[in-house]
KEKOLFI-124380 format. One record per residue: residue number from 1; residue in one letter; x, y, z of N, C-alpha, C in turn. Coordinates in steps of 0.05 Angstrom, whole numbers, plus 32768, in hexadecimal, padded with zeros to 4 digits. Example, Ala and Ser with C-alpha at 12.3 -4.5 7.8 and 13.67 -1.06 7.14 Angstrom:
KEKOLFI-124380
<pos=1; code=A; nxx=8108; nyy=7F8E; nzz=809C; caxx=80F6; cayy=7FA6; cazz=809C; cxx=8108; cyy=7FBE; czz=809C>
<pos=2; code=S; nxx=8101; nyy=7FD3; nzz=808E; caxx=8111; cayy=7FEB; cazz=808F; cxx=8102; cyy=8001; czz=809D>
This chain:
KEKOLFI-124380
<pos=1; code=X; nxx=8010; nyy=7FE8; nzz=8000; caxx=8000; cayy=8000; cazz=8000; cxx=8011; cyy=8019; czz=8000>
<pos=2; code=X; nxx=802B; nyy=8012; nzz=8010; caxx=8038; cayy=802D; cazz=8011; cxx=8046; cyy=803A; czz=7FF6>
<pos=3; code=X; nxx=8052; nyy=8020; nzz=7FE3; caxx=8057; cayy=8023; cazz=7FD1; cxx=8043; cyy=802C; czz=7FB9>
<pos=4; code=X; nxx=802F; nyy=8022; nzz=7FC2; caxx=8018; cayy=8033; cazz=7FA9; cxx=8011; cyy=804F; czz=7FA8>
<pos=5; code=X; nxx=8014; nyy=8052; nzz=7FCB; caxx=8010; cayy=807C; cazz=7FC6; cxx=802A; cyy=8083; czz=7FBD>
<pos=6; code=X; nxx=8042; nyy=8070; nzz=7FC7; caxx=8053; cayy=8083; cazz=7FB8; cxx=8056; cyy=8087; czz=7F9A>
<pos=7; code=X; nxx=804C; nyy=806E; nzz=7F8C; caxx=8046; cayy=806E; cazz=7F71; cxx=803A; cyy=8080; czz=7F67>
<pos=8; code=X; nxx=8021; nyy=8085; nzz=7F6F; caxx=800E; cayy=8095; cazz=7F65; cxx=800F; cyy=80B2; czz=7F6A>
<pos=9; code=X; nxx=8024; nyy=80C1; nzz=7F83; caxx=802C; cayy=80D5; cazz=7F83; cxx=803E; cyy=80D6; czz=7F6D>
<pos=10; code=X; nxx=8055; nyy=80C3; nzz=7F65; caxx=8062; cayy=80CA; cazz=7F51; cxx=8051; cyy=80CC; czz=7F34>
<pos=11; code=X; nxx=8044; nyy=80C4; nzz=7F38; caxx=803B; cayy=80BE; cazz=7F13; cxx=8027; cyy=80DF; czz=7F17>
<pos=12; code=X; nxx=8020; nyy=80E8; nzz=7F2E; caxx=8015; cayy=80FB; cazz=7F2B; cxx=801D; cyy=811B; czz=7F2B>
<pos=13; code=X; nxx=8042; nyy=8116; nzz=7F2A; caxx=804B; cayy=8126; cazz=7F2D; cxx=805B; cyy=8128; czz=7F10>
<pos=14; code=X; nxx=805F; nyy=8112; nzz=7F09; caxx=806C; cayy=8112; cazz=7EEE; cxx=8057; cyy=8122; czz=7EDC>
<pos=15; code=X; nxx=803C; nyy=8114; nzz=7EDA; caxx=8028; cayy=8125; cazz=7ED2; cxx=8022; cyy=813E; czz=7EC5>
<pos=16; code=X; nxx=8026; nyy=8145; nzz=7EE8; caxx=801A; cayy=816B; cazz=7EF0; cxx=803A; cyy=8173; czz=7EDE>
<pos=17; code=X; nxx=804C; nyy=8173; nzz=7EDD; caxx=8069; cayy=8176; cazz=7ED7; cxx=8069; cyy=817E; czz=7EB2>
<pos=18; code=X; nxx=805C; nyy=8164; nzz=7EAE; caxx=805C; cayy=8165; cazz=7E8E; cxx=8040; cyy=8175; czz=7E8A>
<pos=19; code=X; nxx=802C; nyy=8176; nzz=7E92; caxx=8012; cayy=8188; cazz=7E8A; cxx=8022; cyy=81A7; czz=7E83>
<pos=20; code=X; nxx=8035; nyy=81B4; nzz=7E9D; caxx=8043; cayy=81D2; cazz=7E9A; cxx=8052; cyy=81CD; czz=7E89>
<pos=21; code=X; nxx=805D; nyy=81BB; nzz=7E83; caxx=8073; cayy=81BE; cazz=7E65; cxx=8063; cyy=81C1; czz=7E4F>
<pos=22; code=X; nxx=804A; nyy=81BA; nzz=7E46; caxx=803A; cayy=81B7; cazz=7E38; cxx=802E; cyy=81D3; czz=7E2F>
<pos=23; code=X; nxx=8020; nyy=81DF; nzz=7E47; caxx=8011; cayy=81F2; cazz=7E44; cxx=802D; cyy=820C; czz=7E39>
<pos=24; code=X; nxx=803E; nyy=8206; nzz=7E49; caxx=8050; cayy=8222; cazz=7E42; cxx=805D; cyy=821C; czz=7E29>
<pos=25; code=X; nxx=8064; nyy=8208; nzz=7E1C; caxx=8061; cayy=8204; cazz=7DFE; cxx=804E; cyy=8213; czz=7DF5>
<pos=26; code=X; nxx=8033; nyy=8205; nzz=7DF7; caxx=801E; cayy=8211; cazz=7DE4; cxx=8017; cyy=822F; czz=7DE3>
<pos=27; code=X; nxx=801F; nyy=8242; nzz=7E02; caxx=8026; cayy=8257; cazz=7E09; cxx=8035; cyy=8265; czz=7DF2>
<pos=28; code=X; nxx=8052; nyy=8258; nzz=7DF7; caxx=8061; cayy=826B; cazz=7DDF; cxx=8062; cyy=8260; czz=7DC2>
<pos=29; code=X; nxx=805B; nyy=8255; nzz=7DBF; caxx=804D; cayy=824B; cazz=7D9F; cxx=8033; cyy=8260; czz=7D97>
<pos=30; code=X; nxx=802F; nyy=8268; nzz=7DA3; caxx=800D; cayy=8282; cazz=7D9F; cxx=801F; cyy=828F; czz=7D9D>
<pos=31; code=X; nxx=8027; nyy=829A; nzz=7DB0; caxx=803E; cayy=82BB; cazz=7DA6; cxx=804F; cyy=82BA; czz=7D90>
<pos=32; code=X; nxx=805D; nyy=82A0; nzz=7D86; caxx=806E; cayy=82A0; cazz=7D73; cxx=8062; cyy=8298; czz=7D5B>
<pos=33; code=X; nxx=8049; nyy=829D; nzz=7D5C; caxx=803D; cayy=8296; cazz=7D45; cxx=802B; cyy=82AA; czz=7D36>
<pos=34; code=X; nxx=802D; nyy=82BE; nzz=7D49; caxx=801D; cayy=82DB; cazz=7D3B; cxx=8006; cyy=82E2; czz=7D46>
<pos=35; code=X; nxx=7FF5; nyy=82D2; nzz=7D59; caxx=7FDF; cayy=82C5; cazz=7D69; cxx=7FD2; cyy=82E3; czz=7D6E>
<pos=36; code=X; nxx=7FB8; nyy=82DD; nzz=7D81; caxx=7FB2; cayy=82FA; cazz=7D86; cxx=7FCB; cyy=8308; czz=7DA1>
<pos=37; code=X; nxx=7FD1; nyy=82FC; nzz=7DAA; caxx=7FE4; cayy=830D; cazz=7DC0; cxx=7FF1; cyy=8324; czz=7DB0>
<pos=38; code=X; nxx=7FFB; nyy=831B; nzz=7D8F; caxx=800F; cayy=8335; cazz=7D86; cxx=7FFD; cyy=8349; czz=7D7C>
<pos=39; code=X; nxx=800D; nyy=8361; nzz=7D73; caxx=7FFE; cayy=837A; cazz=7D68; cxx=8017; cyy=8386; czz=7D54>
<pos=40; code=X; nxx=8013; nyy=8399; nzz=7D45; caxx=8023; cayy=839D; cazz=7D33; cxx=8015; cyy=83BA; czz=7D29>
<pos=41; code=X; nxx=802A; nyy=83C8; nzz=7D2B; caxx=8026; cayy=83E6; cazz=7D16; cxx=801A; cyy=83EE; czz=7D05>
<pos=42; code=X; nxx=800A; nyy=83F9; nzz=7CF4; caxx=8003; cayy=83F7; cazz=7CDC; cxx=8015; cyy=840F; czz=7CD0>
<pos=43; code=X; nxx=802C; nyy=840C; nzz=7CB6; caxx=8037; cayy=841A; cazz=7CBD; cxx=803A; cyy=8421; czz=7C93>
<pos=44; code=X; nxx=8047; nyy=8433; nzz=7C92; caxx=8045; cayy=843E; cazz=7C6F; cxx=8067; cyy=843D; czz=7C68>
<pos=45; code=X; nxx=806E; nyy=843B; nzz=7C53; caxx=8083; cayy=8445; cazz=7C51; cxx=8081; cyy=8455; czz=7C35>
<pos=46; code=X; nxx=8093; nyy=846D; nzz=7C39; caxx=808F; cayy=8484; cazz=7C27; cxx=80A8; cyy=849B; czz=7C1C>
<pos=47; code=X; nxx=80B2; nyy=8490; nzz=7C0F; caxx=80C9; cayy=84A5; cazz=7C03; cxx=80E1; cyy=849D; czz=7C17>
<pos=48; code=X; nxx=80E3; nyy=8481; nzz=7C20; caxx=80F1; cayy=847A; cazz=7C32; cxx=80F0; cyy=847F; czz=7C55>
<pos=49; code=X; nxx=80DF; nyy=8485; nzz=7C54; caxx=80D2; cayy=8490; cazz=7C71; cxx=80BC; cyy=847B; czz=7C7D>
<pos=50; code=X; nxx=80B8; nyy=8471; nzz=7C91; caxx=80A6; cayy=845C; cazz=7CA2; cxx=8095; cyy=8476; czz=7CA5>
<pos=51; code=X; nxx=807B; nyy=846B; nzz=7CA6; caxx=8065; cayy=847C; cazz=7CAA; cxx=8056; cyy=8467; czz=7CC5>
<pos=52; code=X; nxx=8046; nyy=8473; nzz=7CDA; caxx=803F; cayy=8464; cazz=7CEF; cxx=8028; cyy=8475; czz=7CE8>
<pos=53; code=X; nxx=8004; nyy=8458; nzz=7CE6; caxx=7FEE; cayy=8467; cazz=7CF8; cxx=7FE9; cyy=846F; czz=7D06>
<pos=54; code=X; nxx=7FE9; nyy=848E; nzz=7D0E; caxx=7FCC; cayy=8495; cazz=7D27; cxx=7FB6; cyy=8492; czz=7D28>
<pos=55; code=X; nxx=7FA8; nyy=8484; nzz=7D11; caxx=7F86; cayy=8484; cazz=7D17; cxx=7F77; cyy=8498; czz=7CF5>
<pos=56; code=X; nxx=7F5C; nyy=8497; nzz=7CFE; caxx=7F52; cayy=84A6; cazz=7CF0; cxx=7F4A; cyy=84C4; czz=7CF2>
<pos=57; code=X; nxx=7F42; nyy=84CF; nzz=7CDE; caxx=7F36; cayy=84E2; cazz=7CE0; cxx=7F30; cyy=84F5; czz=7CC7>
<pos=58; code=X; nxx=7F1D; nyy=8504; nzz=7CCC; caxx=7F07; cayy=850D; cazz=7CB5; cxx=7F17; cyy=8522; czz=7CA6>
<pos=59; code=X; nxx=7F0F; nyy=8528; nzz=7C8B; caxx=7F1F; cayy=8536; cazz=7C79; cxx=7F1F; cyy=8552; czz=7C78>
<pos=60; code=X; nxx=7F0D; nyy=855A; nzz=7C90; caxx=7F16; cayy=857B; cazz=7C94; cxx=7F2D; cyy=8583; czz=7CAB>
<pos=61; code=X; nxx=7F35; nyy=8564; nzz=7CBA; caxx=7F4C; cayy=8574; cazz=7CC9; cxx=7F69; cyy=8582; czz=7CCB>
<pos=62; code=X; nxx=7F6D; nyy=8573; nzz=7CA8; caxx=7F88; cayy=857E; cazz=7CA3; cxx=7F82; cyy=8582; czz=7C86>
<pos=63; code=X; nxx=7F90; nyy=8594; nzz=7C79; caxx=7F94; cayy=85A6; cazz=7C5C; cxx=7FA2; cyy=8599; czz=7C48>
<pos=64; code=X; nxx=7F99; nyy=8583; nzz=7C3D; caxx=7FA7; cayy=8570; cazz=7C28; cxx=7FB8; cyy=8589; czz=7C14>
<pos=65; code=X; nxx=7FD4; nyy=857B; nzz=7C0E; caxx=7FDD; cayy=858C; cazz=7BF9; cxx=7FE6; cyy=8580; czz=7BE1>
<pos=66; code=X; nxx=7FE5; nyy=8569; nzz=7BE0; caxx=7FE9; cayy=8562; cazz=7BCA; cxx=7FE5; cyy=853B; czz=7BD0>
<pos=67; code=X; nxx=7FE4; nyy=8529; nzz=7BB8; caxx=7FE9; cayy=8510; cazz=7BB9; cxx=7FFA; cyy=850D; czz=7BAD>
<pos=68; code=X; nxx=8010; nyy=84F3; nzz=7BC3; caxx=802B; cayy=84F1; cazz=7BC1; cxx=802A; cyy=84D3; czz=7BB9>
<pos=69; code=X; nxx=8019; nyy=84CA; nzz=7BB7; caxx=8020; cayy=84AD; cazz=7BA7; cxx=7FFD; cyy=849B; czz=7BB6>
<pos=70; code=X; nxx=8004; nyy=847F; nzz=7BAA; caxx=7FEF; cayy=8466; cazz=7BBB; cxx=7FFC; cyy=844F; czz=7BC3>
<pos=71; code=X; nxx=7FEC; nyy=843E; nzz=7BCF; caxx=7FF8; cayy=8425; cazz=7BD9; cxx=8001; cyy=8412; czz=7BCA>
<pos=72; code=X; nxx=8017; nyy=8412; nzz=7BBF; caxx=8023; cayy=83FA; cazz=7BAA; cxx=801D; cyy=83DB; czz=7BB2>
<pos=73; code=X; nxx=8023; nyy=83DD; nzz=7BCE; caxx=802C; cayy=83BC; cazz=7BCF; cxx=801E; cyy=83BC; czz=7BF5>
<pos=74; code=X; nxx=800E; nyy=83AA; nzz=7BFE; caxx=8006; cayy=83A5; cazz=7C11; cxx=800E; cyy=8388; czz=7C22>
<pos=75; code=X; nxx=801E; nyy=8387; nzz=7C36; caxx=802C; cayy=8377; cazz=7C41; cxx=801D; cyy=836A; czz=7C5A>
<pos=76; code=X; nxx=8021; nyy=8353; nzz=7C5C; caxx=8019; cayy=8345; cazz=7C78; cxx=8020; cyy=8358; czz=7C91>
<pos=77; code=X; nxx=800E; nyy=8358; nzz=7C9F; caxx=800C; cayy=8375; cazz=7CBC; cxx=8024; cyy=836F; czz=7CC3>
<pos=78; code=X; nxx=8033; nyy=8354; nzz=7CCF; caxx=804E; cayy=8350; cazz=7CDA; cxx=806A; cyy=8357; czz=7CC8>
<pos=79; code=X; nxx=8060; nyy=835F; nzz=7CAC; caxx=807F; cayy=8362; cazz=7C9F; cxx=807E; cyy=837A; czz=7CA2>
<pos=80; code=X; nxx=809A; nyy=838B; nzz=7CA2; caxx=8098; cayy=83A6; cazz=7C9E; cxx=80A4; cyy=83AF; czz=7C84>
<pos=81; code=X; nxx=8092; nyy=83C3; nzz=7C78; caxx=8095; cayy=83CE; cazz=7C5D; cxx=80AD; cyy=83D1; czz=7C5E>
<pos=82; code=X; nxx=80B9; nyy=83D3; nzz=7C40; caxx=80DF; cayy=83D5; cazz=7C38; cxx=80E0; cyy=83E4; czz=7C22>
<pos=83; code=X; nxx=80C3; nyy=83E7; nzz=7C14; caxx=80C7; cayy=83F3; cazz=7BFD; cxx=80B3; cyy=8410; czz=7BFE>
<pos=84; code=X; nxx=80B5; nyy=8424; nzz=7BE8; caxx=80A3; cayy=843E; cazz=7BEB; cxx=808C; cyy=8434; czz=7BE9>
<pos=85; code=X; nxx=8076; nyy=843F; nzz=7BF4; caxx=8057; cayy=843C; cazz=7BEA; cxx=8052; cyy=841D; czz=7BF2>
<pos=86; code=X; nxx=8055; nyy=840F; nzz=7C07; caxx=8055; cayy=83F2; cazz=7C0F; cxx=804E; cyy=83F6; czz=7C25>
<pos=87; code=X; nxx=8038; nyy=83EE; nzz=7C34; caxx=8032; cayy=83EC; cazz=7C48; cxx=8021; cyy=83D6; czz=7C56>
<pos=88; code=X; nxx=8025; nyy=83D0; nzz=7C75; caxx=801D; cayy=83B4; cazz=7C83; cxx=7FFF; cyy=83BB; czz=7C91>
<pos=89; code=X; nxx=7FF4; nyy=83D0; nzz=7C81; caxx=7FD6; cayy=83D3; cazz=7C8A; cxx=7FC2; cyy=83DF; czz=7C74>
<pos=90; code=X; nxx=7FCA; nyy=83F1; nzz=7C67; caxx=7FBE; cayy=83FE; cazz=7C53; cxx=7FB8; cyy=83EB; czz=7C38>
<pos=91; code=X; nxx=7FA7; nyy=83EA; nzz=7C2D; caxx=7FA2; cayy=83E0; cazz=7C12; cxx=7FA9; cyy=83E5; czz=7BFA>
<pos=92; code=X; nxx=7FAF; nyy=83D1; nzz=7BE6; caxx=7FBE; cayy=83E4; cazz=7BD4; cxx=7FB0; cyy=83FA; czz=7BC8>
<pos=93; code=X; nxx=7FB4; nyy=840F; nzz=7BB7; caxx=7FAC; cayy=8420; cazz=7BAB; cxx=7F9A; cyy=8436; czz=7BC0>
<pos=94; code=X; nxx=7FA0; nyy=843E; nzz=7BD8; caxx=7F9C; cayy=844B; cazz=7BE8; cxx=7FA9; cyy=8462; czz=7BE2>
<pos=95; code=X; nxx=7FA0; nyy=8478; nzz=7BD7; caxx=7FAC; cayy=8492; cazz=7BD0; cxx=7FB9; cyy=849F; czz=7BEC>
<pos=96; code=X; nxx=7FD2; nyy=84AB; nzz=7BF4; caxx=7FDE; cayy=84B7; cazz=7C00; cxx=7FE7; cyy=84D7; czz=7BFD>
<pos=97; code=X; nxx=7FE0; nyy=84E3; nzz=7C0F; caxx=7FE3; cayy=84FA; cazz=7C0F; cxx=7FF7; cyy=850C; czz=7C23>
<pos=98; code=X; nxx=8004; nyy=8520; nzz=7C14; caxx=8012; cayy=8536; cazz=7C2B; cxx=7FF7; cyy=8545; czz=7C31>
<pos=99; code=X; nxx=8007; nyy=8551; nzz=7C4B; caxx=7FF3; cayy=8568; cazz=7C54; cxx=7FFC; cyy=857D; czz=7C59>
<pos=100; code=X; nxx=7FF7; nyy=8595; nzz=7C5C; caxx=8001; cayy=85BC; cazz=7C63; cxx=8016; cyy=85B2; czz=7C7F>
<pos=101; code=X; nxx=7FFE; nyy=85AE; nzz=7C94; caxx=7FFC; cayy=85B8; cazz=7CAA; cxx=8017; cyy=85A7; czz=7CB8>
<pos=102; code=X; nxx=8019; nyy=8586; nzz=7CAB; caxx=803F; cayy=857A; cazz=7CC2; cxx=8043; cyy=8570; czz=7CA6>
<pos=103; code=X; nxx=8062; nyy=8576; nzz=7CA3; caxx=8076; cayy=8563; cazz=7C8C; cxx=8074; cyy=8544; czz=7C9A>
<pos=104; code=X; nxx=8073; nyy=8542; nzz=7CAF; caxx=807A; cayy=8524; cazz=7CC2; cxx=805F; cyy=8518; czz=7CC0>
<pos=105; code=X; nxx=804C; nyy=8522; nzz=7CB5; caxx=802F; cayy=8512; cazz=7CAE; cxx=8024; cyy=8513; czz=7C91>
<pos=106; code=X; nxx=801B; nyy=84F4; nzz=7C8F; caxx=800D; cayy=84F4; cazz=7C78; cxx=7FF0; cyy=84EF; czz=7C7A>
<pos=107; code=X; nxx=7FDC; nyy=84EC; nzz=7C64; caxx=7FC3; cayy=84E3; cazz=7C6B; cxx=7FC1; cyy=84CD; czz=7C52>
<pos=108; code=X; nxx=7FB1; nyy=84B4; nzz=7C59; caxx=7FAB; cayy=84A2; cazz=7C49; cxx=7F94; cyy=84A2; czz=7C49>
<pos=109; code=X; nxx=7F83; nyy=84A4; nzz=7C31; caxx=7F63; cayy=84A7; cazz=7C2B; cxx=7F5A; cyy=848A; czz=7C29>
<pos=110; code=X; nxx=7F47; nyy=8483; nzz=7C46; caxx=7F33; cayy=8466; cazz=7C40; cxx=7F1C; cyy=846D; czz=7C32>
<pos=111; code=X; nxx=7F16; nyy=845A; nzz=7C29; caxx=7F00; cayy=8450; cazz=7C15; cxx=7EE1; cyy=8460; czz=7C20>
<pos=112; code=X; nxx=7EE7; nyy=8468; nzz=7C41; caxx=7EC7; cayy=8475; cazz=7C4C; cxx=7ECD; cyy=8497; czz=7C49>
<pos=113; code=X; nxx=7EE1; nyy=849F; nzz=7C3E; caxx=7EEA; cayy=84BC; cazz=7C3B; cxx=7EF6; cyy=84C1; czz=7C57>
<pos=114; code=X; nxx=7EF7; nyy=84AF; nzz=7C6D; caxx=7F16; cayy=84C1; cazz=7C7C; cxx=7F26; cyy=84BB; czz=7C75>
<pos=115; code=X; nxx=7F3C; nyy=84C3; nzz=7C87; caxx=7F51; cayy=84C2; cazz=7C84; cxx=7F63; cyy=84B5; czz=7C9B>
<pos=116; code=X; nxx=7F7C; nyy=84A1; nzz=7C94; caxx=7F88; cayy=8499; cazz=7CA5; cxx=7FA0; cyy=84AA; czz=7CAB>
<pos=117; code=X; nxx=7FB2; nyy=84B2; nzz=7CC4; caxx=7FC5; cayy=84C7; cazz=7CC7; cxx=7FD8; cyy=84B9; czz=7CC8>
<pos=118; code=X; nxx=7FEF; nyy=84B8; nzz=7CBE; caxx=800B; cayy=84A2; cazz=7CC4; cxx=801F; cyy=84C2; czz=7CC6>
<pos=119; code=X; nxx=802C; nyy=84B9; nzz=7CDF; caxx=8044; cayy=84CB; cazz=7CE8; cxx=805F; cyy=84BC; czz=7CDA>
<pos=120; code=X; nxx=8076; nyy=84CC; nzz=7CDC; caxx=808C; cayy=84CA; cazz=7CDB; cxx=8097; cyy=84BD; czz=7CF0>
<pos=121; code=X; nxx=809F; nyy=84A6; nzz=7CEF; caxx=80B0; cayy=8495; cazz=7D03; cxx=80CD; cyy=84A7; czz=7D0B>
<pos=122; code=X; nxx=80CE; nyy=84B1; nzz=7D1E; caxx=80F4; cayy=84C2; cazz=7D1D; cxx=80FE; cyy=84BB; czz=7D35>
């Protein structure tokens, strides 16, 4: 009898032992796999410059001055653009614009007439 609890404590400790090696595998297999835990930039690249979203907003808050190109090439959210006009959020053919009011901001026109703001990464 004495030998059977001790059995059965061991087998129940080997167990519990391998269940945490298990779960913290499957743990960092979600993160290293792109899973929801990560997040990622949505970001432009433009005349050699990283552009970063702030968000939206409506087309009377800043003084468009001209359009400086569109979205050539649209990349998986985790790669980061390498080339001009390539971006890991925007769609292709997304017209881009300067504006008056910051050189360090641009505006990207969505499809509902706002606008997305991407700053200058520095």
């Amino acid at each position: 009898m004495k030998y059977l609890l001790v059995l059965v404590s061991l087998i129940f400790i080997i167990f519990t032992g391998c269940s945490n090696d298990l779960q913290e595998n499957n743990d960092n297999n979600s993160s290293n796999s792109g899973g929801d835990s990560g997040s990622y930039a949505a970001l432009l690249k433009v005349n050699g410059v990283q552009y970063t979203s702030l968000g939206n907003v409506n087309k009377d808050k800043y003084t468009i001055n001209e359009k400086i190109g569109k979205v050539d090439k649209k990349v998986p959210v985790d790669v980061l653009p390498f080339k001009d006009f390539m971006s890991n959020y925007l769609e292709e053919g997304t017209p881009i614009f300067s504006i008056e009011e910051n050189t360090d901001v641009v505006l990207a026109k969505r499809e509902d007439e706002t606008y997305e703001i991407l700053r200058y990464n520095n």
